[in-house]
C-alpha positions in Angstrom: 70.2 100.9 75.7 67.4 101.3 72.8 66.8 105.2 72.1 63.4 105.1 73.8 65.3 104.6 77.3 67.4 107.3 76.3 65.0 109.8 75.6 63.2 109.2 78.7 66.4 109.9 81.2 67.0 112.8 78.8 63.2 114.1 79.3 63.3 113.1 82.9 66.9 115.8 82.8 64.4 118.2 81.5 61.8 117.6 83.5 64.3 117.9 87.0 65.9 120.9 85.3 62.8 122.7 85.0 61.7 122.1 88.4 64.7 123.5 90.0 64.3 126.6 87.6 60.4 126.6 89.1 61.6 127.0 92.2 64.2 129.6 91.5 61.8 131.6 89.8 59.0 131.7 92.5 61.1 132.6 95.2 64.0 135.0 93.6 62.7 138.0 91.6 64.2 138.7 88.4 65.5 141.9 86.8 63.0 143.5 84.4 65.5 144.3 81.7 67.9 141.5 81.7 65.5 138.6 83.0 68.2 137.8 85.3 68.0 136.8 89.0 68.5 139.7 91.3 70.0 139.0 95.0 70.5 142.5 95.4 67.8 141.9 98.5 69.8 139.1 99.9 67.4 136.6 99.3 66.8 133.4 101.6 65.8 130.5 100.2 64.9 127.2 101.9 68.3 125.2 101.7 66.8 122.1 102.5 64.6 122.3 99.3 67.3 123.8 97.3 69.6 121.1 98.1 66.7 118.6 97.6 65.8 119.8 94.0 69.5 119.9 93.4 70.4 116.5 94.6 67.7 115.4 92.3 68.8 117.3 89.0 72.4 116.3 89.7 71.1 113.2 90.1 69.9 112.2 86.8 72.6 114.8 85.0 75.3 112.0 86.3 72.7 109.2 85.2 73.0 110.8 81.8 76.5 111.2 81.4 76.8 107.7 82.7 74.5 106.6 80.1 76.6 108.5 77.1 79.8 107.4 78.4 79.0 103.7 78.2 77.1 104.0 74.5 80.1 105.8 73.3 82.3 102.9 75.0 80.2 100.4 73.0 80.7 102.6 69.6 84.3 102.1 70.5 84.5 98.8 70.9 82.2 97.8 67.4 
């Protein structure tokens, strides 16, 4: 796999991560001084969208890891 291909499953990691943090952030508010989430109001989310936007970050996380596992099975094998 050339780096090019690489990068782009990395960026598309990025880009999957960021959404699913979107979506966290528009629909749990955060704590002024820490910045983290705060469930203190028992928030409900939409599970259906938060297991879609998971699914999909998961998702290409396991095509990454597949994707370092078999270049560092290559560099191995040279």
């Amino acid at each position: 796999m050339t780096k090019e291909e690489i990068m782009k499953e990395l960026r598309a990691y990025e880009d999957r991560r960021n959404e699913f943090y979107r979506f966290l952030d528009e629909h749990i508010p955060q704590e002024a001084s820490t910045g983290l989430y705060d469930f203190r109001n028992e928030v409900k989310l939409d599970a259906q969208k938060v297991y879609e936007l998971f699914h999909k970050l998961d998702y290409q996380a396991r095509k990454v890891r597949g994707i370092v596992i078999n270049e560092i099975i290559e560099k191995m094998q040279d």
